[in-house]
FIVEXVO-136886 format. One record per atom (N, C-alpha, C): residue in three letters; x, y, z negated. Coordinates in steps of 0.05 Angstrom, whole numbers, padded with zeros to 5 digits, always signed. Each point is the difference from the previous one (the first is absolute). Layout:
BEGIN
alaXYZ;...
! end
This chain:
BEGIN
unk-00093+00409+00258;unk+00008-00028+00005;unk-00002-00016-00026;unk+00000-00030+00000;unk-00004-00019-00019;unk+00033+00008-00023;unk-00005-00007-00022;unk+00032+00009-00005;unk+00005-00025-00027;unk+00020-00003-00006;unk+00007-00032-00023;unk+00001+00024-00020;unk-00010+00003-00022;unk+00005+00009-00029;unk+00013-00012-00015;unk-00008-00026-00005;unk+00013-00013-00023;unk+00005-00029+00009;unk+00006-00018-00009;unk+00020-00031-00009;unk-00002-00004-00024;unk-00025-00021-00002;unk-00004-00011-00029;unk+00018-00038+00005;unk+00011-00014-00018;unk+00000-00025+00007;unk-00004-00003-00033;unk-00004-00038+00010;unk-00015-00005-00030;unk+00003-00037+00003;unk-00004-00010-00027;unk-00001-00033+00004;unk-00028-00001+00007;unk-00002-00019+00017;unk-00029-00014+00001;unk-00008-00023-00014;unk+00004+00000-00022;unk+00002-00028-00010;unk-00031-00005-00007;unk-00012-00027+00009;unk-00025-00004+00000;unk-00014-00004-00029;unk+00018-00010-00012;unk-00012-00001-00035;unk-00001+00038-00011;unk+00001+00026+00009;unk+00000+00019-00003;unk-00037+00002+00017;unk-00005-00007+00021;unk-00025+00001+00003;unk-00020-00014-00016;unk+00004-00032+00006;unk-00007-00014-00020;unk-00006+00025-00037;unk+00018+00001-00011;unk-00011+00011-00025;unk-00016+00031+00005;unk+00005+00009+00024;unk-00022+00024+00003;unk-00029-00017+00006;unk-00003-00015+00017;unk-00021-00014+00011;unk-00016-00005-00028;unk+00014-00014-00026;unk-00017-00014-00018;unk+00007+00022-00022;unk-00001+00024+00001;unk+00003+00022-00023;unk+00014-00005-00014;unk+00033-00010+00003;unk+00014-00015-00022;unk+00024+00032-00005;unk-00006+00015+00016;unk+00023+00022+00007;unk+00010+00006-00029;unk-00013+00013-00024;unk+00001+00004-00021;unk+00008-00015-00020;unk-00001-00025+00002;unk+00019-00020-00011;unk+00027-00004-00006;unk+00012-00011-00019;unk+00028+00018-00011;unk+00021-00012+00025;unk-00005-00019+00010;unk+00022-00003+00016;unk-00008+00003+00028;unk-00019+00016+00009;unk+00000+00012+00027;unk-00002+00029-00004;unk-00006+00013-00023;unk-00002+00029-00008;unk+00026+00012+00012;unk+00021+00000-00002;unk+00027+00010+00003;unk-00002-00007+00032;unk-00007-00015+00012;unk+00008-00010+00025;unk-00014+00024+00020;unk-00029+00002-00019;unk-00022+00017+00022;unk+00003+00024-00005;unk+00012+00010-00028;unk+00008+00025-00008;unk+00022+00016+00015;unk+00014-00018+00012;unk+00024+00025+00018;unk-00018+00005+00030;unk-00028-00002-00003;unk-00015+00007+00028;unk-00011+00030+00000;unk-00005+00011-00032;unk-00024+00010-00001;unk+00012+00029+00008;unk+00024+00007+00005;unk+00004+00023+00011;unk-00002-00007+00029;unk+00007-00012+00016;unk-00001-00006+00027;unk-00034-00002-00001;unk-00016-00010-00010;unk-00030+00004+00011;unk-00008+00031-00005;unk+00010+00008-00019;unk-00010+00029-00004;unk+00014+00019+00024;unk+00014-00004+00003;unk+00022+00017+00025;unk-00015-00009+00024;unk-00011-00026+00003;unk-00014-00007+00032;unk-00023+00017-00011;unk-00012+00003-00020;unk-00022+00017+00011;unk+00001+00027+00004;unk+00024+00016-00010;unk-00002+00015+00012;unk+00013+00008+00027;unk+00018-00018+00003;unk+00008-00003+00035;unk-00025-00006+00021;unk-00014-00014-00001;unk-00023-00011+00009;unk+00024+00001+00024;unk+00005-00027+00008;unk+00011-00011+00025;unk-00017-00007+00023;unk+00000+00012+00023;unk-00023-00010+00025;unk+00007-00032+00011;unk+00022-00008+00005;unk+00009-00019+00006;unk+00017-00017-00016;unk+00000-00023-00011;unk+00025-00013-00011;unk+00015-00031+00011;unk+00020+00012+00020;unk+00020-00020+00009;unk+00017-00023-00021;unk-00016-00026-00003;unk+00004-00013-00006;unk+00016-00019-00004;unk+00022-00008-00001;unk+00024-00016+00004;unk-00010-00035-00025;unk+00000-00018+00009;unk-00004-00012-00023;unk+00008-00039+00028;unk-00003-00020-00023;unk+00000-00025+00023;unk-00014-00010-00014;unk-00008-00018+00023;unk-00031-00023-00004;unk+00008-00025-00004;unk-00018-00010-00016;unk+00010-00021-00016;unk-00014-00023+00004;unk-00004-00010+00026;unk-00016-00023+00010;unk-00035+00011+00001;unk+00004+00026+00004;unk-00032-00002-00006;unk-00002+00006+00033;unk+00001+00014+00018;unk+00011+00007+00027;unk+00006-00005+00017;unk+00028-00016-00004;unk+00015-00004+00015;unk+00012-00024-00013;unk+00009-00028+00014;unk+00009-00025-00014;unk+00022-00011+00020;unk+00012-00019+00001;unk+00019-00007+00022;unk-00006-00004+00026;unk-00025+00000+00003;unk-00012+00010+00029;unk+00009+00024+00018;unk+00012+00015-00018;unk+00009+00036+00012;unk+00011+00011-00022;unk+00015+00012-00001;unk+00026+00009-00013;unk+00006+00028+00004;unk-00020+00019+00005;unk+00016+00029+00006;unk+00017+00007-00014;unk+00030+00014+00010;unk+00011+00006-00012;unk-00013+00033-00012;unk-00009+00017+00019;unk-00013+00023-00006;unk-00025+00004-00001;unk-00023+00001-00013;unk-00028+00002+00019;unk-00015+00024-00005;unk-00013+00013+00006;unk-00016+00018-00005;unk-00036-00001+00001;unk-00016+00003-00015;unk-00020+00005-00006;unk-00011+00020+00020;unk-00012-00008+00020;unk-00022+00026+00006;unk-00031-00002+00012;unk-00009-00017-00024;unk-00024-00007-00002;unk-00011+00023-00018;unk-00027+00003+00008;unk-00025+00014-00022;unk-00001-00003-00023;unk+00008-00021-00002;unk+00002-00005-00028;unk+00006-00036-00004;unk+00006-00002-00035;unk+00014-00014-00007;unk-00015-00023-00023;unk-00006-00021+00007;unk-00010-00013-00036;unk+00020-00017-00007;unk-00006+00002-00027;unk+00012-00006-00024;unk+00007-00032+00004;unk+00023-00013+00004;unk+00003-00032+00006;unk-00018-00012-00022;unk+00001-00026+00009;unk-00009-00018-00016;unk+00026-00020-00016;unk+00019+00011-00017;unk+00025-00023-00004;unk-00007-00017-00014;unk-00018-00016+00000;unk-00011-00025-00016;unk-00018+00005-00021;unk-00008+00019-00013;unk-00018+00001-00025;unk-00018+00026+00012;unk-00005-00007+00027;unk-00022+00031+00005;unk+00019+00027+00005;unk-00015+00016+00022;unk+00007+00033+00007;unk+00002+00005-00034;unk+00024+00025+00002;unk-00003+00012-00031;unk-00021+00020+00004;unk-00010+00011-00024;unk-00030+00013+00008;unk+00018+00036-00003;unk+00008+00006+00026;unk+00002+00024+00000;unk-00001+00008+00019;unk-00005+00025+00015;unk-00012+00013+00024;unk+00011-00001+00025;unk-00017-00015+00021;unk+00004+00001+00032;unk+00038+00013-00007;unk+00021+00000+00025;unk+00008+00023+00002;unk+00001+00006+00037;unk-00007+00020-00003;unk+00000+00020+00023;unk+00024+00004+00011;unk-00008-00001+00024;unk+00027+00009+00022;unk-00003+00027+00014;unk+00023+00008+00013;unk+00000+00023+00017;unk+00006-00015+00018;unk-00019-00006+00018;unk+00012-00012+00025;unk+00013+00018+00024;unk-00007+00025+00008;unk+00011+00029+00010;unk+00032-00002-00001;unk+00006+00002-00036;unk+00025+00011+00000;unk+00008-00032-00004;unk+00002-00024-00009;unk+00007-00023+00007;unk+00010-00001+00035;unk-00023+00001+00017;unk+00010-00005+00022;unk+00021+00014+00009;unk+00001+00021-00007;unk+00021+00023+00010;unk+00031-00001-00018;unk-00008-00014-00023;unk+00028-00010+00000;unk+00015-00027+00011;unk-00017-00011-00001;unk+00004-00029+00024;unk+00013+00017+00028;unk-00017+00005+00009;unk+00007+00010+00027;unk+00032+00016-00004;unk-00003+00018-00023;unk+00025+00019+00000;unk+00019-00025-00009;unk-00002-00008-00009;unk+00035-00021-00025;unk-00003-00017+00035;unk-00013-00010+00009;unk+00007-00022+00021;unk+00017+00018+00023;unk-00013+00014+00006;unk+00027+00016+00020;unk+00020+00011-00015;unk+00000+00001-00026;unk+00019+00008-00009;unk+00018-00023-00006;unk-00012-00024+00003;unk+00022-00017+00010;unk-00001-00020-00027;unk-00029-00006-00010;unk+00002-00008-00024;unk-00034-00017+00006;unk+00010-00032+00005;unk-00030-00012+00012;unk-00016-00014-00028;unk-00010+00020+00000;unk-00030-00012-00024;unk-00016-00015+00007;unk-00006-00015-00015;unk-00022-00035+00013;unk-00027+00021-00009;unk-00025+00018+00012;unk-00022+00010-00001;unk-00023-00024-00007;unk-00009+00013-00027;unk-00025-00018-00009;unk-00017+00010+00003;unk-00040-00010+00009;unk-00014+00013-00003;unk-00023-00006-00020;unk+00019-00033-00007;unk-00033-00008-00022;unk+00028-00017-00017;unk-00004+00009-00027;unk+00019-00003-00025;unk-00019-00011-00018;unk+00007-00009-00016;unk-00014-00002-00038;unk+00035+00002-00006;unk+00001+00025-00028;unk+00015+00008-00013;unk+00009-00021-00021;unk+00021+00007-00013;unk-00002-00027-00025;unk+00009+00020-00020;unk+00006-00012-00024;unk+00012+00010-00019;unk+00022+00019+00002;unk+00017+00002+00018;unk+00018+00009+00013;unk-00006+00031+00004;unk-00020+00004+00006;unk-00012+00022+00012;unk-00019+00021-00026;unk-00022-00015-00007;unk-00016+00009-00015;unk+00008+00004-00035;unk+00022-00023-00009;unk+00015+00008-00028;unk-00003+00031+00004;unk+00029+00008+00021;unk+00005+00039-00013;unk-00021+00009+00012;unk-00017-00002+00017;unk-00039+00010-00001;unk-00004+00011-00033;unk-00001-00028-00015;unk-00016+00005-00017;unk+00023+00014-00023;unk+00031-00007-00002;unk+00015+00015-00017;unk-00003+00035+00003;unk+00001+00002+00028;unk+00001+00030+00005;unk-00025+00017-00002;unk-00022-00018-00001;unk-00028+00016+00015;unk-00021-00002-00029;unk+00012-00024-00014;unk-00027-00016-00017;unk-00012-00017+00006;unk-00030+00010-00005;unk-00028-00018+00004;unk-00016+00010+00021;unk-00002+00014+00018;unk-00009+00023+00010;unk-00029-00017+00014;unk-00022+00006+00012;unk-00015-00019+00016;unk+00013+00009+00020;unk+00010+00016+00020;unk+00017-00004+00021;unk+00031+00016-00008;unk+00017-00015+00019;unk+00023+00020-00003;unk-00004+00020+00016;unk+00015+00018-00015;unk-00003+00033+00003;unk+00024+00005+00029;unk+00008-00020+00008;unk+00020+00009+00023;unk-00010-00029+00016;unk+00011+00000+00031;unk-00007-00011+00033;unk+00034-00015-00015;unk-00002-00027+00015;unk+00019-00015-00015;unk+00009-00012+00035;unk+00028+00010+00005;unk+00020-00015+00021;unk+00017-00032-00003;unk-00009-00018-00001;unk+00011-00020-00016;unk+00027-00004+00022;unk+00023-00001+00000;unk+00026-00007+00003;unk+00008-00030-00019;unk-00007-00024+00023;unk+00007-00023-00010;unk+00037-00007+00002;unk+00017-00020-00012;unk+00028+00005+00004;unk+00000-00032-00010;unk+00016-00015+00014;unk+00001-00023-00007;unk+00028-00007-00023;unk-00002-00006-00012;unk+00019-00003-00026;unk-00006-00028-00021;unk-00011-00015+00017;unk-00009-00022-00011;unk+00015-00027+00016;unk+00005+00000+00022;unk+00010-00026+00022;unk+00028+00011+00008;unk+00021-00007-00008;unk+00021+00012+00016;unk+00004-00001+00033;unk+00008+00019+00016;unk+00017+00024-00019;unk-00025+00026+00004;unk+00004+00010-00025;unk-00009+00028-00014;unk+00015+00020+00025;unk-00008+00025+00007;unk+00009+00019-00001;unk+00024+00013-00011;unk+00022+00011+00014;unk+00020+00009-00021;unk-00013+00022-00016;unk+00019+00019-00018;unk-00005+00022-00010;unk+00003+00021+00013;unk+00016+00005+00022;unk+00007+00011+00021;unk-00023+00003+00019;unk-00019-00022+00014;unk-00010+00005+00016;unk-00030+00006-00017;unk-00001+00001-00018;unk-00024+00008-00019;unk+00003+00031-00006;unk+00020+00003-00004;unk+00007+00031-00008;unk-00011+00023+00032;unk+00018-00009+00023;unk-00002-00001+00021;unk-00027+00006+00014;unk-00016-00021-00011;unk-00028-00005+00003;unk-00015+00027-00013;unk+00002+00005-00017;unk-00005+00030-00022;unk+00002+00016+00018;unk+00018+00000+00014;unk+00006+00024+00008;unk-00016+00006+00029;unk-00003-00018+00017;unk-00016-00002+00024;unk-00027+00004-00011;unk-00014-00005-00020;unk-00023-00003-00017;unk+00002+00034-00001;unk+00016+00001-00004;unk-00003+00038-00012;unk-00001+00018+00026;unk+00024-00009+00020;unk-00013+00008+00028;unk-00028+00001+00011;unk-00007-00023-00005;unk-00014-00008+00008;unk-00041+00026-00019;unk+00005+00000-00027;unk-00010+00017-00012;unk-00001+00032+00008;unk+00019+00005+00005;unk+00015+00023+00008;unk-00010+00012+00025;unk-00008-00023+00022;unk-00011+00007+00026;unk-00032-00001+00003;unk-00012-00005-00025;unk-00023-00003+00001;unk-00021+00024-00021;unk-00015+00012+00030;unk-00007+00030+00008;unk-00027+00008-00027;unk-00013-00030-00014;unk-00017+00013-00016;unk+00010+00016-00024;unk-00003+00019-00023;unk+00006+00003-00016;unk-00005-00021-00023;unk+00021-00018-00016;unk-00009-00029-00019;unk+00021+00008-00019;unk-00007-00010-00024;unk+00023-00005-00023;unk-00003-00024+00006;unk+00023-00007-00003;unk+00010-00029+00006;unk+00024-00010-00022;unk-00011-00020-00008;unk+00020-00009-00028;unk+00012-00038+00019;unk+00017-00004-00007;unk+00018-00032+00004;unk+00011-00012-00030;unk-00010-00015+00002;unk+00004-00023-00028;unk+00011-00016+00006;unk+00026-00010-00008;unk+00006-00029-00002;unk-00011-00023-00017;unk+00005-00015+00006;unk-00006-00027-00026;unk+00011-00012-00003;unk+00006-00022-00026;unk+00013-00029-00004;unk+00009+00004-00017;unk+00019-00018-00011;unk+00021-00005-00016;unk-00013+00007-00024;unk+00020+00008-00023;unk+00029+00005+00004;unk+00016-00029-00007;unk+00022-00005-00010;unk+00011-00031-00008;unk-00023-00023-00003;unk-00001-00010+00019;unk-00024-00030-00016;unk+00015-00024+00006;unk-00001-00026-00007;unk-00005-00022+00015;unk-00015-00012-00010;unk-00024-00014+00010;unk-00017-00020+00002;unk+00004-00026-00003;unk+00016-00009+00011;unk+00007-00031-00008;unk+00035-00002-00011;unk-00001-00025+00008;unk+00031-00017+00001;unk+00013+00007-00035;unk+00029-00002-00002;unk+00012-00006-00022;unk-00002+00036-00008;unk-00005+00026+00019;unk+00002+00018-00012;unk-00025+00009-00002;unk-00018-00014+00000;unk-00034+00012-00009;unk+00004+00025-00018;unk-00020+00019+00008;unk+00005+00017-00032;unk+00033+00024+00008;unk+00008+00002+00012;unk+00026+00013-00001;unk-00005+00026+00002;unk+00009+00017-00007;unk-00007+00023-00004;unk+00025+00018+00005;unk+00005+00025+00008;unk+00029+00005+00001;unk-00003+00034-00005;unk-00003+00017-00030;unk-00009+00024-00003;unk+00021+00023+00007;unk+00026-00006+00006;unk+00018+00013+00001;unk+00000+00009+00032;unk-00002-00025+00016;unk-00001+00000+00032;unk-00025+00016+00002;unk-00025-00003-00006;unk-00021+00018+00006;unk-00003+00026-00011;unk+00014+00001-00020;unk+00002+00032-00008;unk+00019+00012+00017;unk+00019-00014+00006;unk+00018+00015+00025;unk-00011-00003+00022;unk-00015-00008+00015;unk-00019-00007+00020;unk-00011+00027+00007;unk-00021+00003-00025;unk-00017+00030-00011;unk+00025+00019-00001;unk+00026+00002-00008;unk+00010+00027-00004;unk+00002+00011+00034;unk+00012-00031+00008;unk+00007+00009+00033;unk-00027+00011+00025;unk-00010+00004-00008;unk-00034+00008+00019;unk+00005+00026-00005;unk+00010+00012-00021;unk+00007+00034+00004;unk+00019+00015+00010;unk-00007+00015+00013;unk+00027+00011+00008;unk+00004+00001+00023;unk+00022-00001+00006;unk+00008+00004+00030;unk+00018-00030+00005;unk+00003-00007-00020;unk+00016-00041+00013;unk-00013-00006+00009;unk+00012-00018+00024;unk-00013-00023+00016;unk+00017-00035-00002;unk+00003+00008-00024;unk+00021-00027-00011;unk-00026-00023+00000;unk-00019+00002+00001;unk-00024-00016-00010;unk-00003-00014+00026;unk+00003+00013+00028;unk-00006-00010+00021;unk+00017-00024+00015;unk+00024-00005-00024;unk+00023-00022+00006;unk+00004-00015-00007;unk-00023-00007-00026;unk+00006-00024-00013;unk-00010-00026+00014;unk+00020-00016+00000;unk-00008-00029+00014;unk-00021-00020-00013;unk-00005-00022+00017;unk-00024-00004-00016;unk+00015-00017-00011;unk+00024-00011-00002;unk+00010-00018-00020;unk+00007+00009-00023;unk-00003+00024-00007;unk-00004+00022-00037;unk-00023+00002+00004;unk-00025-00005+00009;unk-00028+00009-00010;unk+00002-00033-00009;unk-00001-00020+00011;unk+00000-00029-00008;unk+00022-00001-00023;unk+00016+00000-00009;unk+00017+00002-00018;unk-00010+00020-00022;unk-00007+00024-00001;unk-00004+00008-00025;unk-00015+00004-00007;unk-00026-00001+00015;unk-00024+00005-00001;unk-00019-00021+00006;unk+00011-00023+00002;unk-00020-00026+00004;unk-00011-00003+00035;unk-00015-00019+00003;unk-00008-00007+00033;unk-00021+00013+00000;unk-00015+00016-00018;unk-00021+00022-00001;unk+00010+00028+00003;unk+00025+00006-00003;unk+00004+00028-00002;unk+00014+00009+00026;unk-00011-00021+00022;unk+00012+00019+00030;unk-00017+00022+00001;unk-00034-00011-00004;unk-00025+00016-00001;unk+00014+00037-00004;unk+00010-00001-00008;unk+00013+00035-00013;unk+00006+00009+00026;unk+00016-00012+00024;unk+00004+00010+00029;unk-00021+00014+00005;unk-00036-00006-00009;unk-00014+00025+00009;unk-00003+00020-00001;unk+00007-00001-00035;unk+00003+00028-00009;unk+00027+00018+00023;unk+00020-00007+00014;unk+00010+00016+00008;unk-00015+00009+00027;unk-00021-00020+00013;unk-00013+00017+00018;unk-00007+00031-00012;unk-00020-00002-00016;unk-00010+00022-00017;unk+00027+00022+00003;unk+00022-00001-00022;unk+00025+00005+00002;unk+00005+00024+00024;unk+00002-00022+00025;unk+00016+00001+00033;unk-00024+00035+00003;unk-00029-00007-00007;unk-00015+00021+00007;unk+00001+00030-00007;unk+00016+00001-00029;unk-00007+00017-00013;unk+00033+00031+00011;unk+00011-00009+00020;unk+00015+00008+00007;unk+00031+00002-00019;unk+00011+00020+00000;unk+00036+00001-00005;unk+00000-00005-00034;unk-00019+00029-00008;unk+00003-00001-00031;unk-00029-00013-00012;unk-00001-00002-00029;unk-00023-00017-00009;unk+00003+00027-00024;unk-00019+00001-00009;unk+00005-00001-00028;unk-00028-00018-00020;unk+00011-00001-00023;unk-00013-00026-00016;unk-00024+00022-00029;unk-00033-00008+00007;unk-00016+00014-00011;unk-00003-00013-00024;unk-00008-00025+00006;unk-00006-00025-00024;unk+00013-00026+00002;unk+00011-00013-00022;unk+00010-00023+00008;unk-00010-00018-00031;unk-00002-00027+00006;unk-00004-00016-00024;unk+00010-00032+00009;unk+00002-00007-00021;unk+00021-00033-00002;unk-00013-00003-00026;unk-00010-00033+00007;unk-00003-00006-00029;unk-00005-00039+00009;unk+00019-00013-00026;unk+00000-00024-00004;unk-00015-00014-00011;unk-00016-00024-00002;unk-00005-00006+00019;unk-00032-00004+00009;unk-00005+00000+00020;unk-00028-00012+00015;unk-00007-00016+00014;unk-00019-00027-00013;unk+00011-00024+00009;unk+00025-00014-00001;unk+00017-00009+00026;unk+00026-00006-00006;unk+00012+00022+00020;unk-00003+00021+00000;unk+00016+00023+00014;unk+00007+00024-00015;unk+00010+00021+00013;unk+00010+00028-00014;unk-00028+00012+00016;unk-00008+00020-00010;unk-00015+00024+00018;unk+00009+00023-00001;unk+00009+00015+00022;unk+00014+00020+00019;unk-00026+00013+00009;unk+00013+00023+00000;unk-00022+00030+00009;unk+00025+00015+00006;unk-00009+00024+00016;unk+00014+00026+00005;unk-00020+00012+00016;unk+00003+00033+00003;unk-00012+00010+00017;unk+00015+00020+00006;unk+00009-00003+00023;unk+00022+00027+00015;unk-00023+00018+00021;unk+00014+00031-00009;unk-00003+00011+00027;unk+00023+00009+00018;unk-00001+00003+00023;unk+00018+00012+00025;unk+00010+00035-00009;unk+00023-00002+00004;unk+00017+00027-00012;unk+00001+00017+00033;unk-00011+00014+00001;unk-00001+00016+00028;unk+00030+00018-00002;unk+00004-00002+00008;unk+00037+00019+00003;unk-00018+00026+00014;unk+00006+00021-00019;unk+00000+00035+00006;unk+00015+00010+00007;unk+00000+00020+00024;unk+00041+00018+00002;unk-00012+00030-00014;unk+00023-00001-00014;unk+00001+00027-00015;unk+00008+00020+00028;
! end
């Protein structure tokens, strides 16, 4: 059967593509930013993941006030690269599993969890950033890409609860599906941003390193925070982090933590990495 290995989450912050796009990576003040990747790309190759469940939100490229999913799922053939105003970024198609897509649609919806089903997407930055943090430059990616859209842009967001929740029907849902797949789930967003108003620039390193401690382990203290402390300490950008607990919800009871990196700042944000795997409980 298909089975979840690992839970990577990560910022998607579009000025992190941007300086891969124009070879700026090596430059003193993106060096440190792209440097807490290079064990997570070396570890995906040797994981070589068949499938990667995608968690990330779309940022007008998609979807606009015309339709609003709160949940959506990807299960198209494939995926191109949006256009967010300055051109597709030049990096590879991404590929879908439409097979194991549909079969989680089908599974999470009787499981009581209604996903808005897409069949023709263009991805945005949202999606393709940890593409290229996790994978590189590749001419194709090396893994079938599940895009899991999550609205976190128009209130109201998703709680943390029903994201976590969501993980977990996702993993059912993995669990019942008969091919043999490594199957990896990524979150995206965050971590502390705000974009505009009097707190532009806000940053909050203490709340997101506690953020990151709480993803290990066996707490589920993460799945209760209201969204009036993601708006409060973390800016009107840092609800985005609720995806990462999809990811989270998937990886079942225990986590444990392989790689983790934090580093200030990129652009006007923090960038957040971790990569957990699932602690299988053995009886002696």
């Amino acid at each position: 059967m298909a089975r979840i290995t690992a839970g990577l989450a990560s910022s998607h912050i579009p000025a992190l593509g941007a300086a891969s796009d124009l070879g700026k990576t090596a430059e003193p003040y993106w060096a440190p930013a792209f440097a807490g990747y290079d064990w997570t790309r070396n570890w995906e190759a040797e994981q070589k993941p068949d499938v990667v469940i995608l968690v990330y939100n779309d940022h007008a490229s998609a979807f606009d006030m015309k339709i609003i999913p709160t949940f959506a799922i990807g299960c198209a053939e494939e995926f191109q690269p949006a256009d967010e105003g300055w051109g597709p970024r030049p990096v590879p198609v991404v590929k879908g599993h439409p097979d194991l897509a549909w079969h989680i649609a089908q599974s999470c919806i009787l499981d009581e969890f209604d996903l808005t089903i897409i069949n023709e997407m263009d991805v945005d930055h949202g999606l393709t950033v940890p593409l290229t943090m996790m994978f590189g430059r590749p001419q194709e990616w090396p893994a079938r890409v599940i895009p899991i859209a999550v609205n976190v842009v128009t209130y109201p967001p998703p709680t943390g609860n029903r994201c976590w929740a969501l993980g977990e029907a996702i993993a059912r849902a993995v669990a019942s599906y008969p091919e043999d797949l490594n199957v990896q789930i990524w979150g995206t967003g965050g971590m502390s941003h705000q974009l505009q108003g009097p707190r532009a620039g806000l940053i909050n390193a203490e709340w997101d390193n506690r953020f990151l401690d709480r993803l290990q382990g066996e707490t589920q203290e993460l799945r209760h925070i209201p969204h009036i402390e993601y708006l409060r300490e973390t800016g009107s950008e840092g609800i985005e982090m609720v995806m990462w607990l999809i990811m989270r919800g998937a990886l079942g009871k225990t986590t444990r933590a392989l790689h983790r990196h934090y580093h200030v700042p990129a652009s006007n944000t923090a960038v957040g990495h971790i990569v957990l795997e699932p602690v299988t409980e053995t009886l002696e």
